[in-house]
N, C-alpha and C positions, 0 to 999 in steps of 0.2 A: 707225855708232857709237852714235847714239843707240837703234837698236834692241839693239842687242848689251848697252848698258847697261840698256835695260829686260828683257833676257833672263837678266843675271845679276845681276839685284837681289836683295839677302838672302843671297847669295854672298861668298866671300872674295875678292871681284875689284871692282875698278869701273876705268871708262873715266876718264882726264882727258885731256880736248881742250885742247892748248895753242895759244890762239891768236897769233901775232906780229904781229897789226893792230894798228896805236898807237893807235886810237882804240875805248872801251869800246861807245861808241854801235853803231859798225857789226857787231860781234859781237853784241850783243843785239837788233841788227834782225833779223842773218842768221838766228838761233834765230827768231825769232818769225815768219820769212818760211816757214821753214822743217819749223816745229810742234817741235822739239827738247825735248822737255819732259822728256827724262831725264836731262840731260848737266848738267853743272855749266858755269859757266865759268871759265876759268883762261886770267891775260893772261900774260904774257912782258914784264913793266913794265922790267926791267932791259937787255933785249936778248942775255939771255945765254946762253938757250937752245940755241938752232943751233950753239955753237962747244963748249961744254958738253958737249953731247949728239952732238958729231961729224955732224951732219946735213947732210947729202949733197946731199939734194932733200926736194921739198915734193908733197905729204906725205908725212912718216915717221911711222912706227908704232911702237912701242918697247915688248914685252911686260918688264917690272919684276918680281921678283921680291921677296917679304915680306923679304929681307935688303938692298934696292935694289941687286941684280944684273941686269943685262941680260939677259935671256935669249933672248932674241926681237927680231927686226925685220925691218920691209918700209918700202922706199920705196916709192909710189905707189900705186895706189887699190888697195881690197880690198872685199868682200864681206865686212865685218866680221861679217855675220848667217847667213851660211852655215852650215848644219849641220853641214860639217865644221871650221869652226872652231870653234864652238860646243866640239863635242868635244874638239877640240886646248888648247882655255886650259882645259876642264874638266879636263884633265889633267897641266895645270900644276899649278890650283887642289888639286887630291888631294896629288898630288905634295908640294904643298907642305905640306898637312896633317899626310903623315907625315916629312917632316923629309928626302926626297928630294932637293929642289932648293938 
């Protein structure tokens, strides 16, 4: 993910990693163990996420659309940097430019 958000920086897209760990420290260790230097962080203070967002398992992925429609999801690991995904949200992103999605 963190590559995926340094690949579409300047882009109509960005990544938010939501994390469900109660405690802020262990998320900004794991980035710093990690080198995550594109990713923002984002906690889940409320606990409301999971039930919210209907999530299944951990991790889920959840591609949003510019109207906060769902468009997209995958439970469990991804190649967020893969070329063909790349493509695939690049053409959300269009998409969305011209009023498609």
């Amino acid at each position: 993910l963190n590559a995926l958000q340094d690949r579409a920086s300047g882009s109509e897209f960005d990544v938010v990693p939501l994390s469900l760990d109660r405690e802020p420290g262990v998320v900004q260790q794991f980035y710093q163990d990690h080198e995550l230097r594109h990713l923002l962080i984002f906690m889940d203070e409320n606990d409301a996420a999971v039930g919210d967002l209907e999530v299944r398992g951990l991790p889920t992925s959840i591609l949003i659309d510019h109207q906060g429609r769902e468009v997209g999801r995958l439970t469990g690991d991804a190649d967020w940097n893969a070329d063909e995904v790349i493509k695939l949200i690049g053409a959300y992103v269009r998409a969305a430019r011209r009023g498609d999605s």
